[in-house]
C-alpha positions as CSV (number, residue, x, y, z in Angstrom):
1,X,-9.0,-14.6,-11.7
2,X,-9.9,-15.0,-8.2
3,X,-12.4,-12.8,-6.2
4,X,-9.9,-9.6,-4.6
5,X,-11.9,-9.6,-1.7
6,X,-10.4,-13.3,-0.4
7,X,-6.9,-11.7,-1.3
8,X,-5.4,-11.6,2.0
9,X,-2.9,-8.8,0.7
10,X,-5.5,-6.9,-0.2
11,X,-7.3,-6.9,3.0
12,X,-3.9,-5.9,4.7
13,X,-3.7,-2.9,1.8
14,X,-7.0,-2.0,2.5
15,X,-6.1,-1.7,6.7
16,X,-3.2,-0.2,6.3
17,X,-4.7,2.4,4.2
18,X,-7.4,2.9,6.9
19,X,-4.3,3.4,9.8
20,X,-2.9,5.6,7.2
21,X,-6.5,7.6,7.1
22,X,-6.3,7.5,11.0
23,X,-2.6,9.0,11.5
24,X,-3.0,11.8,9.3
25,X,-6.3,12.7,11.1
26,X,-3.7,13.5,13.8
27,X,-1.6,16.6,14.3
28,X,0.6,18.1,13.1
29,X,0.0,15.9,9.9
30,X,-3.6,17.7,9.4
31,X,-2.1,21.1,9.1
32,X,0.5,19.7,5.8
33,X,-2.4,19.2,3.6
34,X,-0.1,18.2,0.8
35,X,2.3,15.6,2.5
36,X,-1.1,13.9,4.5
37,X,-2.9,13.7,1.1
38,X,0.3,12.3,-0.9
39,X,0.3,9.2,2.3
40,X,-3.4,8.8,1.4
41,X,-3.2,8.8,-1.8
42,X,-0.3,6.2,-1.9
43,X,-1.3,3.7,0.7
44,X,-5.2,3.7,-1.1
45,X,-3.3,3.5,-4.8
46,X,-1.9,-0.4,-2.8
47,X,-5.4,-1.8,-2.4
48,X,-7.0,-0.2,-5.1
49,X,-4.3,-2.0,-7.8
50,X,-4.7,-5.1,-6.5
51,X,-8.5,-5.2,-6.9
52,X,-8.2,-3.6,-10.3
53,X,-4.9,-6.5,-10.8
54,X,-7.3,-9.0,-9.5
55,X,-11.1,-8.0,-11.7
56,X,-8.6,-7.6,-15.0
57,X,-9.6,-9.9,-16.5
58,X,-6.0,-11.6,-17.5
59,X,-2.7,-12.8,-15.3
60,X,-0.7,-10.2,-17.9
61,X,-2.8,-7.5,-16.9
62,X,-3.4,-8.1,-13.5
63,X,0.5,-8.6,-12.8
64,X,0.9,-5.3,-14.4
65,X,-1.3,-3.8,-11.7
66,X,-0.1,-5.5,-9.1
67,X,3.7,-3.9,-10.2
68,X,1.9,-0.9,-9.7
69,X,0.6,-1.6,-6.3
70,X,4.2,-2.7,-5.0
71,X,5.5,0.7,-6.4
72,X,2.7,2.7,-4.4
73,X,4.2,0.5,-1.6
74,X,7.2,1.9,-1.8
75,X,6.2,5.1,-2.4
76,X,4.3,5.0,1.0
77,X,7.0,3.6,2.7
78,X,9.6,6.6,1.4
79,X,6.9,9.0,2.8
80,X,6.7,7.4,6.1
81,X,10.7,7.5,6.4
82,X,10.4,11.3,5.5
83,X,7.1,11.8,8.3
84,X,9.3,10.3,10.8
85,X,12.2,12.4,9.9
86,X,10.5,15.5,10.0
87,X,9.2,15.1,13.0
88,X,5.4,14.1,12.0
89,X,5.1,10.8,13.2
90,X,6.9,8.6,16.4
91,X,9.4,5.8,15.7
92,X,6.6,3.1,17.2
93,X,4.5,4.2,14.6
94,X,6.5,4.6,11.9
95,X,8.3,0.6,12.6
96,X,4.8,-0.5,12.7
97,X,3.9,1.0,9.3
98,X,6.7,-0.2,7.6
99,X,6.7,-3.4,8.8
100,X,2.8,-4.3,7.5
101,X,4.4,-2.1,4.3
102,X,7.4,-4.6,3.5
103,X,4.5,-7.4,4.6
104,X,2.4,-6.2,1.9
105,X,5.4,-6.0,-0.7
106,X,6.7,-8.8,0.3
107,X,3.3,-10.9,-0.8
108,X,2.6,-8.7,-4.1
109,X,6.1,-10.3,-5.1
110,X,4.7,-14.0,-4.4
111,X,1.3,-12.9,-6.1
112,X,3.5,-11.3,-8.7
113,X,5.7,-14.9,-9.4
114,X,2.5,-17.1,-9.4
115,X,0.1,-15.0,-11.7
116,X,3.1,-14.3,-14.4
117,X,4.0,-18.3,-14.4
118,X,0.2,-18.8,-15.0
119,X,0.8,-16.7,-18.7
């Protein structure tokens, strides 16, 4: 096991969770306590799986978390479609998002391929 820290998706989970913290600090996302707490809870759930992956001790279990994490990926990135179709956030924003969301997915997949071929 490697130190999560160094991960370089994780420190792109962990920003994109803060930018996720920083856009629903912002109207009228503030005032849908629900919906701004479920895109919190999601895009932390990315970052927080990985380190949990990443200190667990085996590649089984760590792949297993890191599933987990690409499902709270695209958990966060159905959300985002929704914000932006309900009128909560701007197309800029939500290309942005997605983009470092599909990033992040993208490198949980190679992360995935080499930990399980370590088993």
């Amino acid at each position: 096991m490697s130190n999560f820290k160094n991960l370089r998706v994780w420190i792109r989970a962990k920003n994109l969770a803060k930018k996720i913290y920083e856009l629903t600090r912002q109207e009228p996302l503030t005032g849908d306590f629900s919906f701004r707490d479920q895109l919190r809870r999601s895009a932390v759930s990315i970052a927080s799986n990985i380190a949990e992956g990443d200190e667990s001790g085996t590649n089984k279990m760590a792949v297993k978390y890191f599933y987990t994490a690409k499902g709270s990926s695209a958990e966060l990135y159905t959300q985002l479609v929704i914000a932006f179709e309900i009128g909560y956030i701007k197309e800029d924003i939500l290309n942005e998002m997605l983009e470092e969301s599909e990033a992040i997915s993208a490198m949980l997949y190679k992360l995935i391929s080499v930990r399980a071929s370590e088993e």
